[in-house]
LUMMI-185159 format. One record per residue (C-alpha): residue number from 1; residue in one letter; y, z, x. Coordinates in steps of 0.1 Angstrom, whole numbers. Layout:
BEGIN
+-----+--------+-------+-------+-------+
: num : residu :     v :     w :     u :
+-----+--------+-------+-------+-------+
: NUM :      a :     Y :     Z :     X :
...
+-----+--------+-------+-------+-------+
end
This chain:
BEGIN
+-----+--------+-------+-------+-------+
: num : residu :     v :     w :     u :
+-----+--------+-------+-------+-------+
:   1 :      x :  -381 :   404 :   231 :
:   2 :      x :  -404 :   376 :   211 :
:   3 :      x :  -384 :   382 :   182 :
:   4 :      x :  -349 :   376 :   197 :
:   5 :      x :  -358 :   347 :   216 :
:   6 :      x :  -372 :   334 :   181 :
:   7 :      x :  -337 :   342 :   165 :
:   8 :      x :  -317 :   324 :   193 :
:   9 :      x :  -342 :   291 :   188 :
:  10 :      x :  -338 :   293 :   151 :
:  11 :      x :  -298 :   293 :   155 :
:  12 :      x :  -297 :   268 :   182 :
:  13 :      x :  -319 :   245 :   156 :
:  14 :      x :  -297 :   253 :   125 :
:  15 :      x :  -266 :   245 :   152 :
:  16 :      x :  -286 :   208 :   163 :
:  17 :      x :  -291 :   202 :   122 :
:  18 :      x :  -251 :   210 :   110 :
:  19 :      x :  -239 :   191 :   141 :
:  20 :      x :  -263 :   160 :   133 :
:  21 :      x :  -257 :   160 :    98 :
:  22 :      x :  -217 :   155 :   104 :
:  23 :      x :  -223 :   130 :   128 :
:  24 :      x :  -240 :   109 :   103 :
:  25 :      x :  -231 :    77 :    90 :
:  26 :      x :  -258 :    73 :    62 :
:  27 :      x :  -240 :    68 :    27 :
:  28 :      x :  -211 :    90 :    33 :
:  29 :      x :  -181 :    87 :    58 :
:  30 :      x :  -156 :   108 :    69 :
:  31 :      x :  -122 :   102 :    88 :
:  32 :      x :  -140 :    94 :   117 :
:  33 :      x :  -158 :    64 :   100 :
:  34 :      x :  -160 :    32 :   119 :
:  35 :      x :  -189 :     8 :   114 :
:  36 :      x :  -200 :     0 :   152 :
:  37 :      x :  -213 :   -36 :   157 :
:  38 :      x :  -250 :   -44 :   161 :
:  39 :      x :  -266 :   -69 :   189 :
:  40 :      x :  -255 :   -99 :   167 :
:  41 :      x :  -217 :   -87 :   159 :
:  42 :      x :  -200 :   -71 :   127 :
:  43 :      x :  -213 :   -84 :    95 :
:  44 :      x :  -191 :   -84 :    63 :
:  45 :      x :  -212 :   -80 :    27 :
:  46 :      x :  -200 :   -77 :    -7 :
:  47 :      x :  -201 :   -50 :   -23 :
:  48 :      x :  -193 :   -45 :   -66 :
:  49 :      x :  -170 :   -20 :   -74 :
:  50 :      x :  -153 :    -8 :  -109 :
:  51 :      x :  -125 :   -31 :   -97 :
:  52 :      x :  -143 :   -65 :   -90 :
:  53 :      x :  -163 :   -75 :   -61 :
:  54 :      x :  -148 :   -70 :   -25 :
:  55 :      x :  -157 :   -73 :    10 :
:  56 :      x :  -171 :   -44 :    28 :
:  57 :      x :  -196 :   -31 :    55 :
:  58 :      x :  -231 :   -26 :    58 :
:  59 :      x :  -227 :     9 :    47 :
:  60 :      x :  -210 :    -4 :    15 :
:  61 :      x :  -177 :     8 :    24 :
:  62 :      x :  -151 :   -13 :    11 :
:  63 :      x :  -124 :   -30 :    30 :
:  64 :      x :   -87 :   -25 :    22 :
:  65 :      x :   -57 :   -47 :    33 :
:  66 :      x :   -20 :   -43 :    31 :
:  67 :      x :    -4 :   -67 :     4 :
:  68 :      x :    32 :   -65 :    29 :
:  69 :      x :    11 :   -79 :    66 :
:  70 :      x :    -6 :  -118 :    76 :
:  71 :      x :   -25 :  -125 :    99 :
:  72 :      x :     2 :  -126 :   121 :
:  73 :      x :    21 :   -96 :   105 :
:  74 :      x :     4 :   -57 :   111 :
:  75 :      x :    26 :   -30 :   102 :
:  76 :      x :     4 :    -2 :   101 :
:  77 :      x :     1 :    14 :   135 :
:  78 :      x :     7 :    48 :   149 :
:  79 :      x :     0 :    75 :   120 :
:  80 :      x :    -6 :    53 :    94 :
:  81 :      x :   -40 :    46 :   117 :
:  82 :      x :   -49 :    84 :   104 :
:  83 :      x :   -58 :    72 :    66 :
:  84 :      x :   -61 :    41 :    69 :
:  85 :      x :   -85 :    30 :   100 :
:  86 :      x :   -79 :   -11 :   113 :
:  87 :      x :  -116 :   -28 :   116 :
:  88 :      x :  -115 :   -40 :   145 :
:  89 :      x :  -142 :   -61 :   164 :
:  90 :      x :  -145 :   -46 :   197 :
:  91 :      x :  -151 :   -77 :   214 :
:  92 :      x :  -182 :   -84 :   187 :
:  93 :      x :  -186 :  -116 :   168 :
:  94 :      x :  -181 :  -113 :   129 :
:  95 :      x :  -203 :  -127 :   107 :
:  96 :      x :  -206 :  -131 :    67 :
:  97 :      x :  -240 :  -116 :    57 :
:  98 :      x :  -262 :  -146 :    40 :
:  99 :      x :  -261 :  -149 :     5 :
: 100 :      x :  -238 :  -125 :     1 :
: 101 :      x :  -208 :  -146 :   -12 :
: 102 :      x :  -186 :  -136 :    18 :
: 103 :      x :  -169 :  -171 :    29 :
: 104 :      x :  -170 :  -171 :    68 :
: 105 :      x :  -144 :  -199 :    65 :
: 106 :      x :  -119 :  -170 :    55 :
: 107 :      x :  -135 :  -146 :    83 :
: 108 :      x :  -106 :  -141 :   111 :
: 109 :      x :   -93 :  -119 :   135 :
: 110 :      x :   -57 :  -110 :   148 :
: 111 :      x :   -42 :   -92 :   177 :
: 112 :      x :   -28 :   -59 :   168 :
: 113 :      x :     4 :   -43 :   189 :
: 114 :      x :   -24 :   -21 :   208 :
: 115 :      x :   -41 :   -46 :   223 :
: 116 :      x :   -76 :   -41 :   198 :
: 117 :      x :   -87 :   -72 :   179 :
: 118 :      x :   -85 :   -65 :   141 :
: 119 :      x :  -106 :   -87 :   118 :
: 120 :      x :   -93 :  -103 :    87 :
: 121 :      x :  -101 :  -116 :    55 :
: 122 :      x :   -83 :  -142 :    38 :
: 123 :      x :   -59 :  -140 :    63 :
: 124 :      x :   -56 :  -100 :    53 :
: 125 :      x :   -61 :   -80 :    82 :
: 126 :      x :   -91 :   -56 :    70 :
: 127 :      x :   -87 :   -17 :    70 :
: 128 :      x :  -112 :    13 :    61 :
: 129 :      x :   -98 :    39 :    41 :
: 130 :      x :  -105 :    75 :    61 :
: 131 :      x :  -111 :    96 :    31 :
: 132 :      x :  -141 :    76 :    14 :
: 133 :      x :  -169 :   103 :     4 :
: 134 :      x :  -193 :    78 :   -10 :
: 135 :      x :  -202 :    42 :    -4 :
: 136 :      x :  -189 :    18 :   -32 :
: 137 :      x :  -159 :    38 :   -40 :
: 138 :      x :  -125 :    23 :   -40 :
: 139 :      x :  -109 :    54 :   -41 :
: 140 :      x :   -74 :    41 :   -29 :
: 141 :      x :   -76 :    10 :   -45 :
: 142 :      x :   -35 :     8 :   -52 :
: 143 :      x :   -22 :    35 :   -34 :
: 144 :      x :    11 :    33 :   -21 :
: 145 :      x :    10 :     7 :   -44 :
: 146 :      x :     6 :   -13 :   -13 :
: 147 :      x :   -33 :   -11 :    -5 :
: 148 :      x :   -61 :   -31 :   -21 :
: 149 :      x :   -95 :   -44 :   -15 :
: 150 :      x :  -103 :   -74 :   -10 :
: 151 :      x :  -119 :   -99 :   -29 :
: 152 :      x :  -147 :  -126 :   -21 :
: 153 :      x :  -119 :  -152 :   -25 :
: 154 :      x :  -100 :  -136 :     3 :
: 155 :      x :   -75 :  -126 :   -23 :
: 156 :      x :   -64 :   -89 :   -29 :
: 157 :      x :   -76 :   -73 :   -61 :
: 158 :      x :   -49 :   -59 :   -79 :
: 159 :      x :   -57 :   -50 :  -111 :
+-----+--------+-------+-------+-------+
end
């Protein structure tokens, strides 16, 4: 009787560890990646990449934007969400992280068609790509040939 009760704590431990593990949001994300704000707000950092520097989270995931929206144009919505995830504020302040070379004059925000508050860069309205494995990867940098990060400058990086 010792030995299965033993067993059964063992596999309710190993259960606890997998479902922790993909709950984490250490230095890898998943689709469900979303960077939550802290008690002061969202921060943007910058973060160097093979393609230049670009603006990014704390987790050093690196933002995209859409080269076809403004700040008052967002097209992606609906599906399109799936891949590529709009950073929005939740009602937090955003913030440039000191001394990081992110401009807060170029910091925004604009109101998407769902109601949610999407922040911008450079006038760019930000998104997180949903298949990142590791921080600092710009995996889709140019895919569509529509999507790129975004630069310190606020400008996309297209090259």
């Amino acid at each position: 009787m010792r030995f299965k009760r033993h067993i059964r704590i063992v596999g309710l431990l190993a259960v606890l560890a997998v479902g922790a593990a993909a709950c984490s949001s250490g230095g890898s994300t998943s689709s469900g990646f979303k960077p939550t704000p802290g008690k002061n707000g969202l921060t943007l950092y910058s973060w160097k990449t093979s393609y230049g520097t670009a603006v990014g989270s704390i987790d050093g995931v690196v933002a995209y934007a859409d080269k076809n929206e403004s700040a008052s144009k967002t097209e992606c919505t609906g599906s399109c969400t799936n891949t590529w995830h709009p950073w929005v504020t939740d009602g937090a302040a955003v913030h440039a992280a000191a001394n990081s070379g992110v401009q807060s004059s170029l910091i925004g925000t604009v109101k998407r068609s769902d109601g949610s508050t999407q922040i911008t860069y450079g006038g760019h309205p930000l998104y997180l790509y949903a298949h990142t494995k590791d921080a600092l990867q710009a995996n889709a940098q140019g895919a569509g040939g529509v999507w790129y990060i975004v630069g310190l400058d606020g400008n996309l990086i297209t090259s």
